[in-house]
N, C-alpha and C positions, 0 to 999 in steps of 0.2 A: 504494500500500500504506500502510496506517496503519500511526503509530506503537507500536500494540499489535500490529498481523500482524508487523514489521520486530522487535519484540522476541521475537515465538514462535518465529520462524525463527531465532533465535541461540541457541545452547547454551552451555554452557563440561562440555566433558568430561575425566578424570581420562586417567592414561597406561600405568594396567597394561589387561592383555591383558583383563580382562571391558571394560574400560571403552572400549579399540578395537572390540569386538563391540558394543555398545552404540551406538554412533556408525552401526555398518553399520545395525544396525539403525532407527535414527531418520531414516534418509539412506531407507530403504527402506520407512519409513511415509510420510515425504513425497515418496515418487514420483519422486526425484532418480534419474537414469541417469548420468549424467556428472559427475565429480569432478576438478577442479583442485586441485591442492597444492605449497606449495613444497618441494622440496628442501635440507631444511637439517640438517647434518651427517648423521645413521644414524639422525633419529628417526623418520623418515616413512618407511621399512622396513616395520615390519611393520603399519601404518595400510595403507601401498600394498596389501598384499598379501591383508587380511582382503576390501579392498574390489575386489580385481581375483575373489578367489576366489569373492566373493559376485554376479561379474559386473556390477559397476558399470565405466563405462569410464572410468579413472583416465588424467587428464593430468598429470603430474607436470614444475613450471614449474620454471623455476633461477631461485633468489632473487636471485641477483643481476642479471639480467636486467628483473625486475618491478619492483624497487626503485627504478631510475627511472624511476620511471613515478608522476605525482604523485598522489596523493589517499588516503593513509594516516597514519595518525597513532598508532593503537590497536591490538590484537591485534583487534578485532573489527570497525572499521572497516579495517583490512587484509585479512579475511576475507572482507564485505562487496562490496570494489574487487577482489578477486581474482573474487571472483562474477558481478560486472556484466562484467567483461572475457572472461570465459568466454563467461558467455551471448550476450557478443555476435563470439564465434572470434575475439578477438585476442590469444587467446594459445598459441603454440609448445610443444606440448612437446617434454620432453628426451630423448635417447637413451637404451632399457633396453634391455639386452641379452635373449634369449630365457630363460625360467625355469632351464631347464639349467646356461646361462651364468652366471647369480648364486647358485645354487649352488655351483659353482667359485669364483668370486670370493669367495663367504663362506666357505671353510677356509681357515688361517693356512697362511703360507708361510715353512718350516721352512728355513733354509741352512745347513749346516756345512761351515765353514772348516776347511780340512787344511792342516796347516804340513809 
């Protein structure tokens, strides 16, 4: 791949909800079926979930797992090494509970103490 295909295939996208749909959709102009991501803190929520809904098959990795793993240095060379490792199944994903289940999981949990 040239270094102008290697720069077309990189984006940089913004983090409100058009700009998630936006993503789905460039991911599904270039023909992409499967999607690796890390898991790092609640942002990758609702990313997971535009692209699970749009039927991409979402792997979602634990960062701290990949991270030793060497050949990153950049948000985009991270992106990059996350891609090549994909494409070539060496990478595990994480446990997601069924949609039901993170439902539940996402309402707060209310306890009241009685003296």
């Amino acid at each position: 791949m040239s270094p102008r295909q290697e720069a077309e295939c990189v984006r940089r996208f913004g983090c409100y909800t058009a700009d998630l749909y936006a993503i789905a959709d460039w991911l599904t102009e270039c023909q992409v079926e499967t999607v690796a991501m890390e898991s790092t803190g609640v942002y990758w929520i609702p990313l997971f979930q535009i692209l699970e809904t749009r039927g991409f098959e979402v792997k979602l990795v634990n960062a701290h797992h990949v991270k030793t793993l060497p050949g990153r240095k950049t948000d985009v060379l991270d992106c990059q090494w996350l891609q090549q490792l994909h494409s070539y199944g060496l990478l595990s994903g994480s446990f997601r509970p069924e949609d039901d289940i993170c439902v539940l999981r996402s309402y707060p949990l209310f306890i009241t103490l009685k003296r």
